[in-house]
C-alpha positions as semicolon CSV with decimal commas, in nm:
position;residue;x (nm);y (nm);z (nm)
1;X;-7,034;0,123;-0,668
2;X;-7,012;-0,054;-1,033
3;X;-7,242;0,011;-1,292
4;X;-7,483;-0,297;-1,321
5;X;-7,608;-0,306;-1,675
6;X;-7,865;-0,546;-1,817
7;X;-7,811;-0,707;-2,114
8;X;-7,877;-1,024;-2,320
9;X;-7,522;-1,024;-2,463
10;X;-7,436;-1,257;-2,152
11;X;-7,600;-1,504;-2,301
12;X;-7,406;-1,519;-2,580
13;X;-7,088;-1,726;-2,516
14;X;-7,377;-1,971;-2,294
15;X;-7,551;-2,003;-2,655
16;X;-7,250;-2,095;-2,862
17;X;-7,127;-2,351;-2,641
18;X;-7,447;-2,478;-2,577
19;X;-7,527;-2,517;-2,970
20;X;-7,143;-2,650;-3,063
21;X;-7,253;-3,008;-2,920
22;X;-7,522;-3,086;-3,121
23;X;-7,345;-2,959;-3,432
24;X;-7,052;-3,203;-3,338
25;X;-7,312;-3,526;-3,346
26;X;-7,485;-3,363;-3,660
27;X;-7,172;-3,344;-3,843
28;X;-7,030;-3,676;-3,688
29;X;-6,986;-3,823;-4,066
30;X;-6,724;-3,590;-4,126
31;X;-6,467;-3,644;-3,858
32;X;-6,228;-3,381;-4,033
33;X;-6,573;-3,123;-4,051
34;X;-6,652;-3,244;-3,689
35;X;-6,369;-3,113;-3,523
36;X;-6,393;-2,794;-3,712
37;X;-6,729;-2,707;-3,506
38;X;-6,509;-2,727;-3,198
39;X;-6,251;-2,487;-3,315
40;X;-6,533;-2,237;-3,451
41;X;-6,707;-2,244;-3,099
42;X;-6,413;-2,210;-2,911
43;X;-6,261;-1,901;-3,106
44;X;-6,611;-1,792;-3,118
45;X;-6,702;-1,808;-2,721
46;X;-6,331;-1,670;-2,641
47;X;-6,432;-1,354;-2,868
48;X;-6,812;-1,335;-2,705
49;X;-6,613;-1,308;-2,388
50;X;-6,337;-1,069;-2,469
51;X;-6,613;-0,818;-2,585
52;X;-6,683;-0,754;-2,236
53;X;-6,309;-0,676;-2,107
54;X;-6,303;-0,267;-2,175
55;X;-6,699;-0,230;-2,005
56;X;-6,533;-0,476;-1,713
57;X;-6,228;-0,277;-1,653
58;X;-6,450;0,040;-1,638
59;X;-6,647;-0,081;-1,354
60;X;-6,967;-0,216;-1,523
61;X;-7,106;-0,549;-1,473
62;X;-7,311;-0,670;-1,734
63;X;-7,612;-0,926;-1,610
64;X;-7,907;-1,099;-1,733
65;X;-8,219;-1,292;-1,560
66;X;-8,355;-1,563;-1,740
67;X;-8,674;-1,657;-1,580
68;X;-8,756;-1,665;-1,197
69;X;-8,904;-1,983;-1,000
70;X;-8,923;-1,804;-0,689
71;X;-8,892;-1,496;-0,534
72;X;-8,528;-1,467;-0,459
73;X;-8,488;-1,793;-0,684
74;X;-8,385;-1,740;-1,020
75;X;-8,169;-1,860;-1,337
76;X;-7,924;-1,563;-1,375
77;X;-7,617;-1,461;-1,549
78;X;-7,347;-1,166;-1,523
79;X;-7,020;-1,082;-1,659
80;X;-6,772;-0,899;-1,385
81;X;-6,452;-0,963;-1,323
82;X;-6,447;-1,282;-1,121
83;X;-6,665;-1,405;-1,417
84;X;-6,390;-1,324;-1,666
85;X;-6,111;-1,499;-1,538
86;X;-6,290;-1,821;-1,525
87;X;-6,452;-1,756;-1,839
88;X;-6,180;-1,624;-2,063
89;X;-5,969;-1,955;-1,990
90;X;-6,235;-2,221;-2,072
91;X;-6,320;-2,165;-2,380
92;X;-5,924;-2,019;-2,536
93;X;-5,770;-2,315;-2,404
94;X;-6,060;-2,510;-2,546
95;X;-5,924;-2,398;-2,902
96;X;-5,583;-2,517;-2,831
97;X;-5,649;-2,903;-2,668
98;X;-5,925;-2,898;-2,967
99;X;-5,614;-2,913;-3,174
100;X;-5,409;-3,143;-2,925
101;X;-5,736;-3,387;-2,926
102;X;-5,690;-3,443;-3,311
103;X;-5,380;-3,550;-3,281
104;X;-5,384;-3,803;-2,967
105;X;-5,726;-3,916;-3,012
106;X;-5,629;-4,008;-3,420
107;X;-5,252;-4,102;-3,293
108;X;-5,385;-4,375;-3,076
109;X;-5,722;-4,464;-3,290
110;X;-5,944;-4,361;-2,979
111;X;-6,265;-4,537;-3,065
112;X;-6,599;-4,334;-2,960
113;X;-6,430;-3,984;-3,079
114;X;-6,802;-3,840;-3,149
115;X;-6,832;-3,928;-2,812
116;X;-6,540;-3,773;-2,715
117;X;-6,611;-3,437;-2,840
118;X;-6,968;-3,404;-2,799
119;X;-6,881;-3,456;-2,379
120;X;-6,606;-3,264;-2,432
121;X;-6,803;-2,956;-2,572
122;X;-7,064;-3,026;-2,315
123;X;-6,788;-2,968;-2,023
124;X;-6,685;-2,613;-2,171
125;X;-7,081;-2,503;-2,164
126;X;-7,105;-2,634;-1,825
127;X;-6,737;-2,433;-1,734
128;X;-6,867;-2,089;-1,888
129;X;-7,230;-2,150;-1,725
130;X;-7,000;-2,180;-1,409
131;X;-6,848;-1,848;-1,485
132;X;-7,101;-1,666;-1,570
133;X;-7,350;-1,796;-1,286
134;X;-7,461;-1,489;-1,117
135;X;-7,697;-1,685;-0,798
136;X;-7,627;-1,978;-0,614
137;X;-7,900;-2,185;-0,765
138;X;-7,766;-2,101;-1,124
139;X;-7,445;-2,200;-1,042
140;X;-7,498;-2,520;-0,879
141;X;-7,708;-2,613;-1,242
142;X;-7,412;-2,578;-1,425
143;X;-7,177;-2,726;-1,150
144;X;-7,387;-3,014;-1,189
145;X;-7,352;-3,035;-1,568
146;X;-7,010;-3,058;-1,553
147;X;-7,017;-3,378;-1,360
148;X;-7,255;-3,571;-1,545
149;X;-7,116;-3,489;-1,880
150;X;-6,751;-3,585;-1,771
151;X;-6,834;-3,904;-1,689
152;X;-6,846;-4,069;-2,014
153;X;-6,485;-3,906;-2,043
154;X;-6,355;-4,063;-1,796
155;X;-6,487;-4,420;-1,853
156;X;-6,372;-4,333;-2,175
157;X;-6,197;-4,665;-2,205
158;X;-6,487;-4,874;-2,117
159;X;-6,273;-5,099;-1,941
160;X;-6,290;-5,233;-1,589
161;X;-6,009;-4,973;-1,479
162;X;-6,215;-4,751;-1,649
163;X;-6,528;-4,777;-1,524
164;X;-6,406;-4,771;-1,143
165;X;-6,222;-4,469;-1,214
166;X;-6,558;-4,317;-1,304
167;X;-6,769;-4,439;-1,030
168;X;-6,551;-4,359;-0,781
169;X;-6,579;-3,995;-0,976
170;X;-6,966;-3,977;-0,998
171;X;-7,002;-4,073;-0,662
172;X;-6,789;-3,812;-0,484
173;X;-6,885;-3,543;-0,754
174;X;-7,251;-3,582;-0,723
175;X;-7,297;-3,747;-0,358
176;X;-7,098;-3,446;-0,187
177;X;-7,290;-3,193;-0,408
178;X;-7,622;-3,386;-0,318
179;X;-7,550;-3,396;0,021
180;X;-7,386;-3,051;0,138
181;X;-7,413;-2,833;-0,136
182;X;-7,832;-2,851;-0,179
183;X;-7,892;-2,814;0,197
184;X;-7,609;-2,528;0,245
185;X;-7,846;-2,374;-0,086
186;X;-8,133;-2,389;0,137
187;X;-8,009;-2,277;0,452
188;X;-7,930;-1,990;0,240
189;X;-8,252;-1,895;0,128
190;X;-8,360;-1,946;0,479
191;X;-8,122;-1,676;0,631
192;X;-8,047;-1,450;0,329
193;X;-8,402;-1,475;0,118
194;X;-8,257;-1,491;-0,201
195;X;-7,962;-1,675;-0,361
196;X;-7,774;-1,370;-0,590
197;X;-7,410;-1,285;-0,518
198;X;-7,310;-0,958;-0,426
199;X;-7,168;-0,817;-0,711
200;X;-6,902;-0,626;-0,753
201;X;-6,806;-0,651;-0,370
202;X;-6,602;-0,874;-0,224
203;X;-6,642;-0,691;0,129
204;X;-7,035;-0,761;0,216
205;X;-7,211;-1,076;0,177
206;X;-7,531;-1,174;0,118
207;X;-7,592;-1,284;0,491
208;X;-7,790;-1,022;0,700
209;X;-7,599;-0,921;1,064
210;X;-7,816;-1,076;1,226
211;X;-7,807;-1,420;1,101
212;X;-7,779;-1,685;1,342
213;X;-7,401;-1,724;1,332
214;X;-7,448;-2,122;1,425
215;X;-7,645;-2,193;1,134
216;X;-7,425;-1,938;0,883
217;X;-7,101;-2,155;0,991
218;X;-7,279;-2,493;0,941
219;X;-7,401;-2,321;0,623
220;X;-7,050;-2,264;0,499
221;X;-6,877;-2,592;0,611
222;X;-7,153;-2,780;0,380
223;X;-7,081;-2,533;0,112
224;X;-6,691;-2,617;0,112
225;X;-6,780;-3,006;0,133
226;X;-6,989;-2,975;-0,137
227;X;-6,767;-2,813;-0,376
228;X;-6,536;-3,147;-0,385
229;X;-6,444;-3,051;-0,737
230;X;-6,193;-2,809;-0,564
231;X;-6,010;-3,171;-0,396
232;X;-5,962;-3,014;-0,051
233;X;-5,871;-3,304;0,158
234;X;-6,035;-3,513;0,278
235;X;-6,294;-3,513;-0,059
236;X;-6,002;-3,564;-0,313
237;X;-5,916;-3,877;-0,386
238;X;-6,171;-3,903;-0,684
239;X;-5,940;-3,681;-0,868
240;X;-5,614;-3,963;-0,865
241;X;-5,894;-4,181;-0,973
242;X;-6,020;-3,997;-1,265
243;X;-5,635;-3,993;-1,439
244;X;-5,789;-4,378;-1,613
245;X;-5,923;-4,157;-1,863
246;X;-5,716;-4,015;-2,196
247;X;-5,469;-3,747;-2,129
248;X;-5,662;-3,442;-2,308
249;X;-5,959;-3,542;-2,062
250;X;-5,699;-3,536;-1,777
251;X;-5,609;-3,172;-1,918
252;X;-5,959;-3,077;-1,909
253;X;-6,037;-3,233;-1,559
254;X;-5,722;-3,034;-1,458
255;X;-5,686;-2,725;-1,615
256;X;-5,999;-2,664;-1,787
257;X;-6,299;-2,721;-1,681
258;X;-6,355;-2,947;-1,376
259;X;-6,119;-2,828;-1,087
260;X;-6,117;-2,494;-1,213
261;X;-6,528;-2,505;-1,147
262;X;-6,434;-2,611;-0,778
263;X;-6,165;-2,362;-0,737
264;X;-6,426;-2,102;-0,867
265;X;-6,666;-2,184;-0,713
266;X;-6,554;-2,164;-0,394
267;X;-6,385;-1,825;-0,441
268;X;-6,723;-1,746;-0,567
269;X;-6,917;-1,851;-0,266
270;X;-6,626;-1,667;-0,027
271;X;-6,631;-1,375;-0,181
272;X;-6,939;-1,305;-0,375
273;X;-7,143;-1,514;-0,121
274;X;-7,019;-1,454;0,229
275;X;-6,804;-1,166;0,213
276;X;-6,465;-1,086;0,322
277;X;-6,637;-0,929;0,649
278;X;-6,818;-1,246;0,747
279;X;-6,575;-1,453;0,681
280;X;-6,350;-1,289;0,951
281;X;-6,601;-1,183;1,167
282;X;-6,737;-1,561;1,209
283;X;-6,372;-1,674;1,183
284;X;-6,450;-1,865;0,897
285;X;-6,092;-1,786;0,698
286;X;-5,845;-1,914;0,893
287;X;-5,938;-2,271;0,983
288;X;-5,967;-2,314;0,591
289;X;-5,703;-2,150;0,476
290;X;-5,539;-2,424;0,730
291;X;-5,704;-2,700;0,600
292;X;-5,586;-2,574;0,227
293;X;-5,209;-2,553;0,379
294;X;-5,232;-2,969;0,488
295;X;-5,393;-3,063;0,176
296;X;-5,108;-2,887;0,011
297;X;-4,882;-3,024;0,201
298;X;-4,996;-3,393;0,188
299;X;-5,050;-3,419;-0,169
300;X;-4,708;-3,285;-0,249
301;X;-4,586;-3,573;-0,034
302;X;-4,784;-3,846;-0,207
303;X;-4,652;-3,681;-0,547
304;X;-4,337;-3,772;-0,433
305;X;-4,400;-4,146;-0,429
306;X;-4,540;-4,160;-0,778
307;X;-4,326;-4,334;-1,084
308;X;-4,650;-4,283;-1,292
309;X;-4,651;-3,910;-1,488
310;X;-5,016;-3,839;-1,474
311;X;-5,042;-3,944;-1,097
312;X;-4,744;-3,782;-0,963
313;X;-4,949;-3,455;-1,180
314;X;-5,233;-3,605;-1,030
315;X;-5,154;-3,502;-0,677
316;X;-4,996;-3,226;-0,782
317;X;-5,300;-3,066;-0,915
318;X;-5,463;-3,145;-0,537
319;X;-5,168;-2,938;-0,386
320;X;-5,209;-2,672;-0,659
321;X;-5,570;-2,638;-0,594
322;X;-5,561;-2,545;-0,235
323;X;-5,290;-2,281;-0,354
324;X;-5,574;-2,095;-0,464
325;X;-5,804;-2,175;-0,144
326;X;-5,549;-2,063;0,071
327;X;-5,481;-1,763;-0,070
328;X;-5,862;-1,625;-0,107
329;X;-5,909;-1,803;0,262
330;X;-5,651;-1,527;0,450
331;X;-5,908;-1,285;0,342
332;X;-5,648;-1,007;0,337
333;X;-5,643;-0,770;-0,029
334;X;-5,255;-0,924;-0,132
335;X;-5,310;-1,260;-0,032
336;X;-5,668;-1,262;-0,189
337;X;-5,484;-1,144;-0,550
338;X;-5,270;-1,377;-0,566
339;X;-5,484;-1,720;-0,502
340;X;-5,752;-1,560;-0,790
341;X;-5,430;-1,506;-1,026
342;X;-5,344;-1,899;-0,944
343;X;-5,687;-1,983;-1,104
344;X;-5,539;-1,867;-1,450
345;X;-5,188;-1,922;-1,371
346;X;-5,192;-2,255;-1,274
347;X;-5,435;-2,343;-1,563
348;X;-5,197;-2,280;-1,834
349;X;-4,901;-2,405;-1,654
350;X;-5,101;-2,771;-1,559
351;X;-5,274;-2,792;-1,943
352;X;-4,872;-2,765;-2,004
353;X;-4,787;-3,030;-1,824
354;X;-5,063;-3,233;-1,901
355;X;-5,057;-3,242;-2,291
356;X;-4,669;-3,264;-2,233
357;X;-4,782;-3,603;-2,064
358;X;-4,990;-3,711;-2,321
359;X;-4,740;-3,587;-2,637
360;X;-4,469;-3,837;-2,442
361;X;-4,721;-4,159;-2,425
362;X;-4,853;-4,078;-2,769
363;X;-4,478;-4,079;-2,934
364;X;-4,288;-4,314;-2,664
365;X;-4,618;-4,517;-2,521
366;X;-4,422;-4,431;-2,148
367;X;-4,600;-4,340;-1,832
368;X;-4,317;-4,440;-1,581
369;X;-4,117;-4,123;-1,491
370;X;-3,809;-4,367;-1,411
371;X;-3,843;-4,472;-1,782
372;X;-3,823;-4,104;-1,967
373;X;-3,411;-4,125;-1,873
374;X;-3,262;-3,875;-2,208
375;X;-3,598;-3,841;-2,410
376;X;-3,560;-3,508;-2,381
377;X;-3,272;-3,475;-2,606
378;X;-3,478;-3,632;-2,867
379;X;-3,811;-3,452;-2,779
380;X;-3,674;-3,156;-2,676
381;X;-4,025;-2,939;-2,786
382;X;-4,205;-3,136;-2,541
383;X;-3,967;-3,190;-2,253
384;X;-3,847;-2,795;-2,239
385;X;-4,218;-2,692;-2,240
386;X;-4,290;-2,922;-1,989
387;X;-4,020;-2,816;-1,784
388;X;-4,103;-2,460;-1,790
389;X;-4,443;-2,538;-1,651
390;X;-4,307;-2,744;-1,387
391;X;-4,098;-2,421;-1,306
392;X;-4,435;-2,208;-1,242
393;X;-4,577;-2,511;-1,048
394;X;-4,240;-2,527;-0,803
395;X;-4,317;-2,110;-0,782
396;X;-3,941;-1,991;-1,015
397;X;-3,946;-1,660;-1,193
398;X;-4,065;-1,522;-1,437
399;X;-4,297;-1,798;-1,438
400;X;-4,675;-1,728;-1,393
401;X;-4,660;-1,926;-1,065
402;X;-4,425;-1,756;-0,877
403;X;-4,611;-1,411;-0,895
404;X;-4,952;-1,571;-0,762
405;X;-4,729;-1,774;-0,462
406;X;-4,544;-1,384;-0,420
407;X;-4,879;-1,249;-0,348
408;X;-4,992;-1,512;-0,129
409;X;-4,660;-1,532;0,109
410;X;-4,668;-1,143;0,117
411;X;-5,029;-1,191;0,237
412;X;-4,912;-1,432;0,482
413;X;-4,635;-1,237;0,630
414;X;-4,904;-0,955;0,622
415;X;-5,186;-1,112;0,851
416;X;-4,831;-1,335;1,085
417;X;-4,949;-1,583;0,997
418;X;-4,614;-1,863;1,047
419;X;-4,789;-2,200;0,937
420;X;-4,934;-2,061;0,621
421;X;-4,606;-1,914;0,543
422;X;-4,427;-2,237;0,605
423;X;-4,658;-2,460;0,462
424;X;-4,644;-2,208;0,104
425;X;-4,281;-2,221;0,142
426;X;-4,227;-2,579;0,227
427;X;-4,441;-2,675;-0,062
428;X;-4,258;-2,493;-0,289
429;X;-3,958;-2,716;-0,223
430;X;-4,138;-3,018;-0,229
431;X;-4,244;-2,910;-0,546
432;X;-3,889;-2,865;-0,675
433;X;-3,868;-3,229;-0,518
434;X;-4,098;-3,449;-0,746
435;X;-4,096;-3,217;-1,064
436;X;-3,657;-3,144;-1,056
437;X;-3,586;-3,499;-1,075
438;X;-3,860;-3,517;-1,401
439;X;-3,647;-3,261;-1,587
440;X;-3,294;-3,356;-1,502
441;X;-3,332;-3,747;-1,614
442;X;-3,505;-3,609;-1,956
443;X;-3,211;-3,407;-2,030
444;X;-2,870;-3,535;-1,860
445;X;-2,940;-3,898;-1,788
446;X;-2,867;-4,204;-2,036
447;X;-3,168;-4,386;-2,206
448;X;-3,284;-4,609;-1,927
449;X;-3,213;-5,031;-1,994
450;X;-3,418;-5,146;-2,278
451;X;-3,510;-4,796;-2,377
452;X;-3,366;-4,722;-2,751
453;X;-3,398;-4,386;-2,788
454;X;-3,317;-4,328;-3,121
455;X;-3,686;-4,436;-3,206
456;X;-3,861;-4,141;-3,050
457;X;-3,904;-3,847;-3,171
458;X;-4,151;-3,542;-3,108
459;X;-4,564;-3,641;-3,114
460;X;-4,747;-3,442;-3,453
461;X;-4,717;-3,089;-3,444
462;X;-5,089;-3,077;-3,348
463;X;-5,007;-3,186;-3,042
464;X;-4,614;-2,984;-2,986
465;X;-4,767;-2,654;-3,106
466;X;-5,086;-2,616;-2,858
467;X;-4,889;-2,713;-2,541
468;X;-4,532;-2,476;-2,636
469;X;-4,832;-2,203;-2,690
470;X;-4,980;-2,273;-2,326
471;X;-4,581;-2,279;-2,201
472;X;-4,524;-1,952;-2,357
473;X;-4,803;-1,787;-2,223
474;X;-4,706;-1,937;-1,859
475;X;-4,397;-1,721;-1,891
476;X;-4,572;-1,373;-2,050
477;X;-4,822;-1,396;-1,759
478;X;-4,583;-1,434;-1,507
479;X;-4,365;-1,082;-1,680
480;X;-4,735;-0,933;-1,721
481;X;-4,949;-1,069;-1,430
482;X;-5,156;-0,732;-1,424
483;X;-5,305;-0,935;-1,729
484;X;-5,595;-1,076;-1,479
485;X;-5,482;-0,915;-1,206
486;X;-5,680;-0,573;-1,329
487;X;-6,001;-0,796;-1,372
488;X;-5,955;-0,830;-0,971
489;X;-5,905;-0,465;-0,874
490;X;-6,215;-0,444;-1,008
491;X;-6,382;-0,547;-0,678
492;X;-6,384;-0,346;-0,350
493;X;-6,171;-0,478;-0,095
């Protein structure tokens, strides 16, 4: 059994995201002083949570309760391992689009950068509340958060493109959330009298046995459609809709913040909520981890059809999500590994791609894949870091993404489970399908008509540094995956 310890130091990384905001519009006069704020907070929250790694790794699990409305009802924090993988990437890859933000948001002259930043900051508290959410109730708060603050983001533009984009976002953030997610929250209290996770067990559930196993099924269908954040199909396509905003938002809808809260969230409810042994005994696993394996499926199709960068990345990130659905969804120890390594994995590898994205527009002003013919011989920074993040996405060693896609076919093969193998496999080809082609006309095709190539060259280093860090670390974590994969044994299986 861990070693639950209570302690206010959980609220410390909530705190210094929470403050960083309003020290961003206080110091708004001073753009250079502004930005500064978000690199102190970020370095400071990623140190708040690494302070917590040695007591994690022993076993403990560090928690806090902030104030009770009900019995069973209550705002309240911890720190185990689940929390730290989540929690650890927020706020460090918050220090290094900080840095990417100067440079795109001053390259283009973004107006609104207080905005910008302020939103942006917002986001990250709302990402580490996410984390750190130890009840449902607490971590539906913070879900919420998230949505409302990333919707200035995304109309960023305030143009009519714009401002679709974001509706279309709002609507399918907050209606499925509204809809499912509160009355799944209070069918809970109903059957299980309280909303706190199991901690530290990823075997038994909240649920009692004797739960009415009509009403626990309902209850977890409404929590899946409520979590649209995580795009499962059908509740996705506010995600293609969101890429209107600017290219660092994209990043943090993709690989920061926003999916990763659905993602989370989800693995959260499975396996802090309802328990490996519920979900199988209700049959509960299965049917999604089937409805992750379409969705990944699908969306790698429709990435195929797209000239534009951010949506064929777009779609991708849909596919990529259910990677990590799928994977927690077979319910078996291997299989379960592997989709909570894809929650780190895949972040580093998609802010690569992403920022890679927004380094090319920035320095070329190109979004059409079929115009980027030979740019990478004159941004070759950019292009080879983007390329080895579209290896980890396609699943090639010793990229990140092939260990968490190694765990999850193992864990497939493990359980006989045919479609899921073919449908991990089959994606992983498809992948190579819509990224290869990305990567071979950079590098070994002419400049396309009209294109003169010998005006571009690489975006500010502000902007080359941050995402060949993030490419970098793709590659470590895929020679050291025990990195977060120790944070997981954690847990009893």
């Amino acid at each position: 059994m861990p070693e639950i310890i209570t302690t206010s130091r959980v609220l410390i990384p909530l705190a210094l995201t929470f403050l960083a905001p309003f020290f961003i519009w206080l110091l708004r006069r001073n753009i250079n002083t502004r930005e500064a704020v978000s690199f102190t907070a970020a370095i400071l929250t990623t140190g708040s949570m690494l302070q917590f790694v040695p007591g994690v790794l022993e076993g403990k699990i560090y928690v806090i309760t902030v104030f009770t409305l009900l019995d069973g009802i209550t705002v309240k924090f911890c720190v185990d391992g689940l929390a730290l993988i989540f929690g650890l990437i927020a706020p460090f890859l918050w220090i290094l689009v900080t840095s990417y933000n100067i440079g795109y948001m001053r390259g283009l002259s973004e107006h609104a950068q207080t905005r910008y930043y302020f939103c942006f900051a917002v986001a990250i508290f709302g990402a580490v509340g996410v984390a750190t959410a130890a009840n449902i109730f607490t971590l539906y708060l913070f879900y919420e958060i998230i949505s409302l603050f990333t919707y200035p983001l995304v109309a960023h533009h305030e143009d009519d493109e714009a401002f679709i984009g974001a509706r279309k976002y709002f609507v399918y953030l907050m209606g499925t959330s509204k809809l499912f997610f509160l009355p799944a929250m209070v069918l809970t209290y109903v059957l299980a009298g309280t909303l706190d996770f199991k901690l530290g067990d990823f075997v038994h559930g909240i649920f009692p046995a004797d739960a009415d196993r009509t009403l626990v099924t309902l209850t977890y269908v409404l929590y899946i459609a409520g979590l649209a954040k995580a795009a499962i199909m059908p509740f996705h396509n506010w995600l293609p809709s969101a890429m209107v905003a600017p290219t660092p938002v994209s990043a943090l809808l993709h690989a920061v913040a926003v999916v990763k809260a659905g993602v989370f969230s989800v693995c959260r409810m499975i396996l802090s909520g309802f328990g490996l042994e519920t979900m199988d005994q209700y049959f509960l696993g299965i049917p999604t981890a089937y409805v992750a394996a379409f969705t990944i499926v699908v969306a790698s199709f429709i990435a195929l059809t797209k000239d534009d960068i951010k949506a064929r990345l777009a779609y991708s990130t849909v596919s990529q999500l259910s990677y990590v659905v799928i994977g927690v969804a077979m319910l078996t120890p291997l299989a379960v590994q592997g989709g909570l390594m894809h929650i780190a994995h895949h972040a580093f590898s998609k802010i690569t791609l992403f920022m890679g994205a927004g380094a090319i527009y920035v320095a070329t002003h190109t979004k059409k894949i079929s115009m980027m013919h030979g740019m990478g011989r004159r941004m070759p920074w950019t292009f080879g870091a983007f390329s080895i993040a579209a290896l980890s996405m396609i699943g090639v060693p010793p990229v990140c993404g092939f260990v968490s896609k190694w765990y999850m076919v193992r864990g497939a093969v493990t359980i006989h489970e045919n479609i899921l193998l073919i449908a991990l496999l089959g994606s992983t080809l498809l992948n190579a399908g819509y990224f290869g082609p990305i990567i071979y006309k950079a590098f070994f095709l002419p400049a396309s008509p009209g294109v003169r190539l010998e005006e571009y060259r690489e975006a500010s280093a502000v902007m080359v540094v941050p995402l060949v860090i993030t490419a970098t670390i793709s590659v470590i974590l895929g020679l050291y995956p025990e990195i977060f994969l120790n944070f997981i044994k954690t847990f009893s299986f």
